[in-house]
N, C-alpha and C positions, 0 to 999 in steps of 0.2 A: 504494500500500500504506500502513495506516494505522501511523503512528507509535506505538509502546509503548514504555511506560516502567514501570516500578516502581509506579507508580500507576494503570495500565492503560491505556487508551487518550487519549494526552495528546491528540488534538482537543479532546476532552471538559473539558479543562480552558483553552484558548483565551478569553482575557479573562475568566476566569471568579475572584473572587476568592478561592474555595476554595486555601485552601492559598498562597495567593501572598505574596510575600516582597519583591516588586517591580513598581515600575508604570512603564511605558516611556512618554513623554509625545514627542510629536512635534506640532507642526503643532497643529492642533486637537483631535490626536485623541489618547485616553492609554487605555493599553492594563494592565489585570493580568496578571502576569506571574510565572513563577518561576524563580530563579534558578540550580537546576540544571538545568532544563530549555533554559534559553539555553547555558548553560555548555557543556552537551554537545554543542551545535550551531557555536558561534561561538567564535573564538579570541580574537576582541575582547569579549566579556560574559566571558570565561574569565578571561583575563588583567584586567581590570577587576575582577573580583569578589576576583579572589586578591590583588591591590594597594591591595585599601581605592579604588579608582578613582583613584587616583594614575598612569596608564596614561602609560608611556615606548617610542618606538619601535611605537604603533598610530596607525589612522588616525583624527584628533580631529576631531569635528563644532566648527565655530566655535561658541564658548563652551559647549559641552558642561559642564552640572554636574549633582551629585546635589541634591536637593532634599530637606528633610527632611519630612514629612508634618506637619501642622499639629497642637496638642496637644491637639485640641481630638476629634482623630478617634481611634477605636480601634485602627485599626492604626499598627502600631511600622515598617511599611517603608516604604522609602525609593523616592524618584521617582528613577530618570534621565531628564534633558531632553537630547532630540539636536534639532540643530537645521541648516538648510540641507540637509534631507534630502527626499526626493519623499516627500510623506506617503501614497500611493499604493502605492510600492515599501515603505513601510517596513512597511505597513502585510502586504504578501503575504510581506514578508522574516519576518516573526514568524508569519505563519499556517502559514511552511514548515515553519519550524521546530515547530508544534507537528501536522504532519501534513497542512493543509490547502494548497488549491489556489486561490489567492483569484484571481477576475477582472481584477480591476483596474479594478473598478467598483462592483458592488453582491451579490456574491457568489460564491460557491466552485464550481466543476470538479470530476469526474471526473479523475484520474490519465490515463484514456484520450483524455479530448476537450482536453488541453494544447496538442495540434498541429491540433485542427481550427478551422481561419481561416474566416473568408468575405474576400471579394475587395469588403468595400466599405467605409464608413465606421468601423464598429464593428470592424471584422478588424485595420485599418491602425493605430487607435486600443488594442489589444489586444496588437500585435505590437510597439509603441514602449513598451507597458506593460511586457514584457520586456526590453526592453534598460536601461528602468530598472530595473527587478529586477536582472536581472544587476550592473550598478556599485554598489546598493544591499550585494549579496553579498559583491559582493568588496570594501568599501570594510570591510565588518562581521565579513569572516572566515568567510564561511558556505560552505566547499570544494562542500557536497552540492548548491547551487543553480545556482553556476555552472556547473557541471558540467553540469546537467540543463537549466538554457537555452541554454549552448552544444551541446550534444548535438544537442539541437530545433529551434533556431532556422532552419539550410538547411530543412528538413522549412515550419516556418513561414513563411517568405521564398515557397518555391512555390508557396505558397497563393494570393501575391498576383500571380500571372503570370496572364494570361488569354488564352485557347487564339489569342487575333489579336495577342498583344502584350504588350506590361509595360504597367502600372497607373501612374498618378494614386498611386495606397494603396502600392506598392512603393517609388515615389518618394520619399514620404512618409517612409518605415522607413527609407532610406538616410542620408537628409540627418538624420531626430533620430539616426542611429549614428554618422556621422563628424561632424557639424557639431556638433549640442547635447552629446552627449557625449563626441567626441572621442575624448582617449586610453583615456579610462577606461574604455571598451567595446571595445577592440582587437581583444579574441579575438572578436570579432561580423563583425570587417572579411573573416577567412576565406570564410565562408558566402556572404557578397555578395559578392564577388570572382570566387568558382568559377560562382555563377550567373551573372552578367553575361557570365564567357569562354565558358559552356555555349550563349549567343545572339552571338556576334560578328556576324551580319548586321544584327541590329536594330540593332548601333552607327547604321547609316548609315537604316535604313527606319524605324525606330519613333521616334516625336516624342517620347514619354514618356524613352526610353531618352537620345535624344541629350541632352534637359536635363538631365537627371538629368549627364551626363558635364563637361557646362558648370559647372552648378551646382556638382558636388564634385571638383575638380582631383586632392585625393589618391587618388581613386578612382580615377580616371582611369589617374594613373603606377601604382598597382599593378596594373593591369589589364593596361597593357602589360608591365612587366613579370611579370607571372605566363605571361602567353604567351609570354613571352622564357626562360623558368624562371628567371627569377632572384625569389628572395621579397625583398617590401619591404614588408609588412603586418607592424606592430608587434607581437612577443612580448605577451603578455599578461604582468604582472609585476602581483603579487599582493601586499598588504602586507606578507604575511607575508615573501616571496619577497624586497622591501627592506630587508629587518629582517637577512638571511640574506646576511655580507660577506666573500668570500674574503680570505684572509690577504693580509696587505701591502697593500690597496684602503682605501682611508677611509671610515668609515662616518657617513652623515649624521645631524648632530644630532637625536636626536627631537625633539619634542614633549610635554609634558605634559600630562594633563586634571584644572585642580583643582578638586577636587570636596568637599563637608560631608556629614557624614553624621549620620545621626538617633540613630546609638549614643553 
């Protein structure tokens, strides 16, 4: 469903410099942008905007600054530079937000075709594009994406089974969920977990599957244990969710991002 805003259909306005108030620079690629349209998506462009980008207690891209526009250009807004970020995911994290469904390649989706995989090189390459998306979301505050790749992702995962067995391409998805990204993808570890106990025979008959159990140890113990009912698959813990310290618990120093501005 296409996102509306006050301006009517915000895809329509997706890098588009009409009206924009800010340019989001990543990687090589820099994006127009505006800034209540982030605001209303993301708790980190929310909290950033309302701080002067003075931001305490979010999650800071290393050297994260505003950049002022040069004097030479006509517009009066201001760059944000994030950096150490998948310029792939940041790039679908800002298309979410302004309604679209980006690839993770060279173009946008259907709302419908989100969960339809193939089982080969391009499916497995799509489906790891996801879980960067997802740490992207959660690392920027964006509750609506995570939400909606963890929702899809088991639905995705099945795509890469094949009627004789687990895949090469599933393998693939496992190892960048627990290895490349580790914790920061946790709420991802569910979905592989329930699929892998839905095959308990292939533990011992599928070559694919055993390596895949060599290869990722933690999969492994949660695996046994999930069949033992006891959970050990990490809660997923949100920045915001860090920020959030019950009474009498110490709460960790934030961080700050300093940032210049063109005003």
């Amino acid at each position: 469903m296409a996102a509306v805003g006050m301006i009517g259909n915000l895809a329509d306005y997706f890098k588009s410099p009409k009206y924009s108030d800010i340019t989001v620079r990543f990687g090589a690629c820099e994006v127009k942008a505006h800034k209540l349209v982030l605001a209303q998506s993301s708790d980190y462009f929310r909290a950033s905007f309302d701080s002067n980008f003075k931001v305490r207690g979010l999650p800071e891209p290393t050297e994260s600054q505003l950049v002022a526009d040069s004097p030479e250009q006509e517009s009066t807004a201001a760059t944000i530079e994030l950096k150490d970020d998948d310029p792939d995911a940041m790039f679908g994290l800002l298309a979410h937000i302004y309604g679209l469904n980006f690839n993770g390649r060279n173009g946008y989706i259907k709302e419908e075709d989100r969960t339809k995989v193939n089982c080969d090189d391009n499916g497995a390459e799509y489906v790891k594009y996801q879980v960067a998306l997802y740490v992207a979301a959660s690392k920027y505050l964006v509750p609506t994406l995570c939400t909606q790749i963890a929702n899809e992702f088991e639905q995705m995962l099945g795509c890469l089974v094949l009627d004789g067995g687990f895949s090469g391409h599933l393998a693939q998805v496992v190892k960048h969920t627990y290895v490349v990204h580790a914790k920061a993808a946790a709420e991802l570890r569910g979905p592989i977990v329930r699929l892998f106990a839905s095959f308990v025979g292939a533990w011992i008959t599928d070559d694919w599957c055993k390596q895949v159990l060599l290869d990722v140890p933690d999969l492994t113990v949660e695996l046994v244990a999930s069949l033992a009912g006891v959970s050990v698959v990490a809660e997923p813990q949100t920045q915001a969710e860090e920020r959030t310290v019950a009474p009498g618990r110490r709460k960790r120093k934030p961080k700050s991002t300093r940032v210049t501005s063109s005003a």
